[in-house]
N, C-alpha and C positions, 0 to 999 in steps of 0.2 A: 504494500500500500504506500500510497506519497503519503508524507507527512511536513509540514510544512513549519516549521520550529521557528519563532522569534523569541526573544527577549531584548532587556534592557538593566543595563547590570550599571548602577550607580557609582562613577568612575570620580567622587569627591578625595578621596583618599588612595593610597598607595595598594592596599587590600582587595577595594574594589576593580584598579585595573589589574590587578591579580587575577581577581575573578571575572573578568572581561576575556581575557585572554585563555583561561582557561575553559569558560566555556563555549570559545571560538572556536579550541583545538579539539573538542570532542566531537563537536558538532563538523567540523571538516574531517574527521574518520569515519564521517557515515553520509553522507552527502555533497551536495555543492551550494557553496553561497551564493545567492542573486537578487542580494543587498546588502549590504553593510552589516545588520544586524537579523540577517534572515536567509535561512536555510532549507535547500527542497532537498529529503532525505526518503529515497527510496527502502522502506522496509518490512521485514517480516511481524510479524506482533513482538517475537521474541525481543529482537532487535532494540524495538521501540522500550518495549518495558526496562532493559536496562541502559539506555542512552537516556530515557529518561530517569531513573535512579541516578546517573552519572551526574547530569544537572542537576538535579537538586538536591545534590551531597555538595554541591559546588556554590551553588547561587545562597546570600543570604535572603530569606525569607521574610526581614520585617524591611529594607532598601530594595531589591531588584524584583522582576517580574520575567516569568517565563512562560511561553505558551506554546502548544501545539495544536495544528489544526489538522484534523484529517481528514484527506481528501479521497481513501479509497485505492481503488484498483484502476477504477474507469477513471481517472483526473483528467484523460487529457482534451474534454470538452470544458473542463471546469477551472480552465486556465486560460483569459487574454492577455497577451502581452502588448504593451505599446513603448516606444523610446528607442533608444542608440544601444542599451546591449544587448547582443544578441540570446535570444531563447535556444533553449537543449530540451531533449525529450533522457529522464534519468534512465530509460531502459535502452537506451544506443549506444553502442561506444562513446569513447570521448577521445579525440587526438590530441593529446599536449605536444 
């Protein structure tokens, strides 16, 4: 299933871009960023249930906020895109 992962992790102290960064780096071990702060993450349920334990052993709970949105199997009528970067479909290759 896509899952579509944002947060916003409160970068007022040294801590917090601690935890900015780190839950940049989990979040690029299971998908691709395609915003700043947002993540399209092709996964199994397994997957999901511990990438999300992952974040939120990570995020503080009374400053940051994290969200997942899921969009299923079928996402890919459930996605427009408009602007300058280019869109990817997660189930094609990807050529770096």
């Amino acid at each position: 299933m896509l899952v579509l992962i944002t947060y916003d992790v409160n970068t007022e102290d040294t801590a917090g871009c601690r935890r900015l960064r780190q839950i940049a780096r989990q979040c690029v071990n299971y998908g691709q960023r395609v915003q700043n702060s947002v993540f399209e993450c092709l996964l199994d349920t397994a997957q999901c249930k511990l990438l999300q334990a992952k974040l939120l052993s990570i995020m503080d709970h009374e400053k940051d906020s994290l969200r997942f949105y899921y969009l299923g199997k079928h996402y890919e009528h459930k996605i427009e895109h408009f602007g300058c970067k280019l869109s990817y479909m997660p189930e094609e290759p990807l050529i770096l």
